[in-house]
C-alpha positions in Angstrom: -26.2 -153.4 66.6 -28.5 -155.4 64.2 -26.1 -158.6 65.1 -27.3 -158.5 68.5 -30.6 -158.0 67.8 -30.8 -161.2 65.5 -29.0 -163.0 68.9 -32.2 -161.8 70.4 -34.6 -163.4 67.9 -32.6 -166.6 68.0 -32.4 -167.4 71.7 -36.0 -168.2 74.1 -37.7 -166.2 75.6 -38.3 -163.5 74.0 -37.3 -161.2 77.0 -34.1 -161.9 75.2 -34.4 -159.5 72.5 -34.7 -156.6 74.1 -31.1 -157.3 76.3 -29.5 -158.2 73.3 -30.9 -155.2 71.4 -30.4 -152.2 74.0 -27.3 -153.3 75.9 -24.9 -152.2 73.0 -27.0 -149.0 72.3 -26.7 -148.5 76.1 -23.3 -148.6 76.4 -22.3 -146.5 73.0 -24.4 -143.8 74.3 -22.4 -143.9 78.0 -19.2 -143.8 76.0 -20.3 -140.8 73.8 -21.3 -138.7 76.7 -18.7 -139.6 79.1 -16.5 -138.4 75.4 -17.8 -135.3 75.9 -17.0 -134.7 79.3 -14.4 -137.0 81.0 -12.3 -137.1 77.9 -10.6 -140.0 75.6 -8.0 -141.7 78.2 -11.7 -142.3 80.6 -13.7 -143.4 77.8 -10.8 -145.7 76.9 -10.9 -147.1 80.7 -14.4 -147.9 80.7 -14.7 -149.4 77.5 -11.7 -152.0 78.2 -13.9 -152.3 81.2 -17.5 -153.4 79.6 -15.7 -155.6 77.2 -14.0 -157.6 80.5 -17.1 -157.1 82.2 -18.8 -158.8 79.6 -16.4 -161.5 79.2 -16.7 -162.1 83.1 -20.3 -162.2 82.7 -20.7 -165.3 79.6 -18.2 -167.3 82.2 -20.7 -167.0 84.9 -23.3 -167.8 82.3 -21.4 -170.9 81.2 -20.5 -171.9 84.5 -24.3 -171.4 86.0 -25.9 -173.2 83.2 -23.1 -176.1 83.2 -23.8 -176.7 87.3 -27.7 -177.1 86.3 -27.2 -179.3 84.0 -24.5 -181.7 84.3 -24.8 -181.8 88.5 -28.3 -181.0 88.9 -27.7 -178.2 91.8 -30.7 -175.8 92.4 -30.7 -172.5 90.6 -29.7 -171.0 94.4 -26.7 -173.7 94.7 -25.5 -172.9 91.0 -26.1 -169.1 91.0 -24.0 -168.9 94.3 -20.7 -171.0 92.9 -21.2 -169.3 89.7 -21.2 -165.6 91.5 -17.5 -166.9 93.3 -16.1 -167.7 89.2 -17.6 -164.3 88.2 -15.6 -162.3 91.4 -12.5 -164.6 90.2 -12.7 -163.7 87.0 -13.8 -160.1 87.3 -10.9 -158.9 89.8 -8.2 -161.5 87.7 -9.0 -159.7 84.3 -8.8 -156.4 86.3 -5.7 -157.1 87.5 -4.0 -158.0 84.1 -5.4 -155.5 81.8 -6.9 -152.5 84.1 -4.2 -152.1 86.5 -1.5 -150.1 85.4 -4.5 -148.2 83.0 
């Protein structure tokens, strides 16, 4: 947990650190209570599904931050075209690892 709190304290602004530093603490405590009461093969589902989610998430990061900077599109124009690669991405990863789960 401490490694994403240091991520927090490197990147600007500071809003930052507290996304960095709850996120993982969020989604541990989700996983222990869903544990408790949906059982091992669910909690094994959903944490599969964070870590694609997540993964789908720093490609629509990349690809947002890329269209602002290298083509100059508004934050609007950039946002929507990234939101298309994150859908992409989102159902394709599904599909490979989540289907047959």
């Amino acid at each position: 947990m401490s490694a994403f709190a240091a991520l927090g304290d490197v990147f600007r602004p500071k809003s930052f650190a507290g996304l960095f530093g709850a996120a993982p603490s969020i989604a541990i405590a989700t996983l222990a209570v869903m544990l408790s009461s949906k059982g091992v093969d669910y909690v094994a589902t959903e944490a599969r599904s964070m870590v694609l989610g997540a993964a789908a998430l720093g490609l629509y990061s990349v690809i947002s931050c890329q269209l602002m900077k290298r083509f100059h599109l508004s934050g609007l124009a950039s946002t929507a075209v990234a939101c298309l690669a994150w859908a992409a991405a989102t159902f394709g990863l599904y599909w490979l690892f989540l289907q047959g789960a």
